[in-house]
C-alpha positions in Angstrom: 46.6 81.2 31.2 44.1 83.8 30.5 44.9 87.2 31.3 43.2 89.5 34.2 41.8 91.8 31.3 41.4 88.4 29.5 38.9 87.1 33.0 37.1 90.2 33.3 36.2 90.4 30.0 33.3 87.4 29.4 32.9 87.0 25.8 36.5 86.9 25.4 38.1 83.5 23.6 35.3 80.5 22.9 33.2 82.5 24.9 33.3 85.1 21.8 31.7 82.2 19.6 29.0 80.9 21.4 27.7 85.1 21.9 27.6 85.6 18.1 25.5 82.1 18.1 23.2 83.3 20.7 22.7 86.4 18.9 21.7 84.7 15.7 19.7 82.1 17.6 18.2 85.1 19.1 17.7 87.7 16.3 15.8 84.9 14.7 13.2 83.6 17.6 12.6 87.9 18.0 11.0 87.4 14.5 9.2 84.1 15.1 7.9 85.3 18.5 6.4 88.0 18.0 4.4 86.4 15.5 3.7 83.9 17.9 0.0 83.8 19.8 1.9 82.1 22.6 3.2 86.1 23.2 0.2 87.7 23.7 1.2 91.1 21.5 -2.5 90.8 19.6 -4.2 91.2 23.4 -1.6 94.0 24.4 -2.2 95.7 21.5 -6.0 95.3 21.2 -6.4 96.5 24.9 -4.7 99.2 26.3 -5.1 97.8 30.0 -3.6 94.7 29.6 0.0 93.4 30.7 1.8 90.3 30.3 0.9 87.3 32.4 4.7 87.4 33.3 4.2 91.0 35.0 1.3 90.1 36.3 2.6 87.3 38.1 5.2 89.7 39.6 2.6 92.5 40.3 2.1 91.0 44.0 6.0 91.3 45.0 7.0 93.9 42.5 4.7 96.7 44.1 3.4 100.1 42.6 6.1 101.1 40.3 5.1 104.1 38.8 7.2 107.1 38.6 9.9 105.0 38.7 12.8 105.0 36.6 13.0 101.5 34.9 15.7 99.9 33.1 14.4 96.0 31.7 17.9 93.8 31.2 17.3 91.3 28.2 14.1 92.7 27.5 13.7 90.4 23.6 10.8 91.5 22.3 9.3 94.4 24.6 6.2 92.5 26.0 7.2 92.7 29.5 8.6 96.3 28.7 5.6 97.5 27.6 3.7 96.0 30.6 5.9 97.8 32.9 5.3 100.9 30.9 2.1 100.4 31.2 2.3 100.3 35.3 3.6 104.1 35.4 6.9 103.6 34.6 9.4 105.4 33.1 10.7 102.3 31.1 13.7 101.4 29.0 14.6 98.2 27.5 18.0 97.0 26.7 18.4 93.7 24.4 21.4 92.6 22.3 19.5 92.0 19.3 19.1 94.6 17.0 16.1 92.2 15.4 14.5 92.0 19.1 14.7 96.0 19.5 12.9 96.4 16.2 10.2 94.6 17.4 10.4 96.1 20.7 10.0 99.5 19.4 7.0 98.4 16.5 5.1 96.5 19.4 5.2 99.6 22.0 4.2 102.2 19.0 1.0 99.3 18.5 0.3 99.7 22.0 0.6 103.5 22.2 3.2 103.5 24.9 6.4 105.2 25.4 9.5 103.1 25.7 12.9 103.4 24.7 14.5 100.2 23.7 18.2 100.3 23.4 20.7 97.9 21.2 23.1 96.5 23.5 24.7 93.9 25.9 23.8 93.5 29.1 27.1 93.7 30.8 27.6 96.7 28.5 24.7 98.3 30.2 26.3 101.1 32.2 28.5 102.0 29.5 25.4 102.7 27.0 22.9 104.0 29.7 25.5 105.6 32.9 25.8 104.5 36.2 23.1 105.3 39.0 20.2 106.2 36.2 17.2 103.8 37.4 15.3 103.2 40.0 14.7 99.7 39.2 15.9 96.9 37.2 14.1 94.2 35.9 14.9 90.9 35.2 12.2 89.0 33.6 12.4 85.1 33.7 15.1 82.7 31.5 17.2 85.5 30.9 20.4 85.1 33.3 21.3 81.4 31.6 22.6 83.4 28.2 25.2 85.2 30.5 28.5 83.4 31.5 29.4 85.1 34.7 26.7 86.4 37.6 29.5 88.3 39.4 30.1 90.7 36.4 26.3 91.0 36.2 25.6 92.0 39.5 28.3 94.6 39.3 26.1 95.9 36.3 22.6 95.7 38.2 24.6 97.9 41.0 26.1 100.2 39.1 22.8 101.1 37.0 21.1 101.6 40.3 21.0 104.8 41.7 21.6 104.3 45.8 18.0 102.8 47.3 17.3 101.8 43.8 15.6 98.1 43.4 16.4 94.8 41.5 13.7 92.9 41.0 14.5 89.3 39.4 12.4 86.1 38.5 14.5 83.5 36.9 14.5 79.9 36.5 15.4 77.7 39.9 18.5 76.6 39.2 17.3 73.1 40.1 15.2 73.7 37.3 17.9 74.2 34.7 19.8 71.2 36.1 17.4 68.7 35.3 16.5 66.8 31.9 13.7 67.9 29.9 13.6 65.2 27.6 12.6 62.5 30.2 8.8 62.0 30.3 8.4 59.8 33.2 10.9 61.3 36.1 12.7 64.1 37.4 16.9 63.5 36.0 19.4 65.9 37.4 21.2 65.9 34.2 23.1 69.2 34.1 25.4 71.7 36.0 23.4 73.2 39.2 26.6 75.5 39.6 28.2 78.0 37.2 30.8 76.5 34.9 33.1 77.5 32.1 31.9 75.4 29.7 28.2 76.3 28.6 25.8 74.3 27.9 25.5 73.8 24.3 22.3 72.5 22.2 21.3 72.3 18.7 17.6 73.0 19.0 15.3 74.1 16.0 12.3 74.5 17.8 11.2 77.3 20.4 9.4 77.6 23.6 6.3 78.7 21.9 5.0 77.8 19.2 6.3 79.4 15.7 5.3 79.6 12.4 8.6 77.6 11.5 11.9 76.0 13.0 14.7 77.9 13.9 17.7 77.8 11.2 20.0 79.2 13.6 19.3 76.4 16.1 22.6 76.6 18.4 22.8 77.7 21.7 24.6 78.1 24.6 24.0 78.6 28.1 25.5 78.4 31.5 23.4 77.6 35.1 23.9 80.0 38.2 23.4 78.7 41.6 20.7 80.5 44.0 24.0 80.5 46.3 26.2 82.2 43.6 23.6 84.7 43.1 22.8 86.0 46.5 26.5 86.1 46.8 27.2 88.2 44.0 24.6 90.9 44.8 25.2 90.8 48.3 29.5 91.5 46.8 28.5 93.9 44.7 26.9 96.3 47.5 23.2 94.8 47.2 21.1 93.7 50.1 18.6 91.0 49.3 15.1 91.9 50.9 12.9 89.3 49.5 14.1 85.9 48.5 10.7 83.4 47.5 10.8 80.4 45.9 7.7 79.3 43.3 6.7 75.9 42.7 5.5 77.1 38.7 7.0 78.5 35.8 4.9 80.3 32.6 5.8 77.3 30.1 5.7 74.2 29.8 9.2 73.4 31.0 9.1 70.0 31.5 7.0 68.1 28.9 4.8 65.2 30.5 5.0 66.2 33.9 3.3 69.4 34.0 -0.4 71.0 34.2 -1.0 74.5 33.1 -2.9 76.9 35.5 -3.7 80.0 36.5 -2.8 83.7 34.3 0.0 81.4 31.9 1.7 79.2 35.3 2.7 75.4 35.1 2.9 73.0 37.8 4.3 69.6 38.2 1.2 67.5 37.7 2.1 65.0 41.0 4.8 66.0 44.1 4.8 70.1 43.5 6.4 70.0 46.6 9.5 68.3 45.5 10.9 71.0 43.3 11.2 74.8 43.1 10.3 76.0 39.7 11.3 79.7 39.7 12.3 81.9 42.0 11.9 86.1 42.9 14.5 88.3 44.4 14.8 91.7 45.2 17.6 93.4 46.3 18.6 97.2 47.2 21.4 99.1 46.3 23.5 100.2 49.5 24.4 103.9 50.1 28.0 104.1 49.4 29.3 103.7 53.5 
């Protein structure tokens, strides 16, 4: 039986191995990607009014944010961060990969915009950057599914808020993540909806953009959080959720054969969009301590 420091710690045990193959999976796509065209960095650099088509997606429900104090969680390799930056924002950007904060950093000096990219994980993130120091965190999409526990995240996101401070999270629909990519002619629930142990594990050499090369460190591991399990969390770690929308796209091509790409990056099931939620957007406020 695992002890109680043993369950609040999640990279303790297996869960110690499948981090330090996530970070090598990780380190390696940072490279690949932002040598990637799928990333946009040659249009962020070459124009110093452009932001991600990620960001600008958000732009509608994320509001003016400038001024604000802005911590992005998972941030890889700072195009997002930037775009943020680029809104008004005060912006730092935490990422576990020391090869993902390199480029970070080179891509922001490129773009002339200030940003301070920190080395570190994200349940470490109070620890590294104090409690109550941001305005608003950011969560930009497929980034909760390399985390075992949303409990001990939300704790984070609440702790790094200052009280009236703002999460603001697109991720993946869990439905999404539960079904089977691999099948071209229907929609196969195939994988956890809920949060499990056990992760998810895959041997894949290729990316979701396109790279210049496979990946040599192709293992990885991830673990699914229901919508339920994350409203719960937030809302048990002192958050109030104030917008909860579900989206019927998603910026890649997440399931091959089914999909047609639209507007500003977005892909939609080709046939029945109203059958499944893609991604989702949440934002929640810290509570004043009572």
């Amino acid at each position: 039986m695992a002890s109680g420091a043993e369950r609040d710690d999640p990279w303790s045990g297996d869960a110690a191995v499948f981090r330090a193959e996530n970070l090598a999976n990780w380190s390696e796509r940072a490279v690949l990607h932002a040598r990637s065209s799928d990333y946009g960095t040659r249009e962020l650099i070459g124009d110093p009014q452009e932001i991600s088509d990620v960001v600008r997606f958000d732009l509608p429900l994320l509001g003016d944010i400038s001024g604000l104090r802005v911590l992005h969680l998972q941030c890889h390799i700072g195009t997002d961060t930037v775009s943020l930056a680029r809104l008004g924002a005060t912006v730092t950007g935490l990422d576990f990969s020391a090869a993902a904060v390199v480029e970070g950093r080179a891509l922001a000096a490129k773009c002339g915009v200030d940003v301070r990219f920190v080395e570190g994980d994200a349940y470490e993130a109070v620890r590294l950057l104090g409690e109550g120091s941001f305005d608003l965190v950011y969560t930009g999409i497929g980034a909760l599914c390399w985390l075992p526990r949303i409990d001990l995240w939300a704790d984070v996101v609440s702790s790094l808020l200052a009280p009236g401070g703002r999460l603001f999270l697109r991720e993946g629909h869990p439905m999404l993540w539960a079904l089977d990519e691999n099948v071209p002619d229907a929609l196969v629930v195939r994988y956890p909806y809920f949060e499990t142990p056990d992760p998810l594990s895959l041997d894949e050499p290729e990316s979701y953009v396109s790279t210049e090369r496979p990946l040599n460190a192709s293992m990885s591991h991830s673990w699914n959080h229901g919508l339920g399990e994350t409203v719960t969390a937030l809302h048990e770690a002192g958050m109030r959720i104030t917008t909860l929308v579900e989206h019927d796209s998603v910026p890649w091509d997440a399931l091959p054969g089914h999909m047609v790409q639209e507007e500003i990056g977005e892909w939609r099931l080709r046939e029945g969009r109203e059958r499944l939620p893609l991604t989702y957007t949440l934002v929640a406020v810290r509570q004043a301590p009572a």
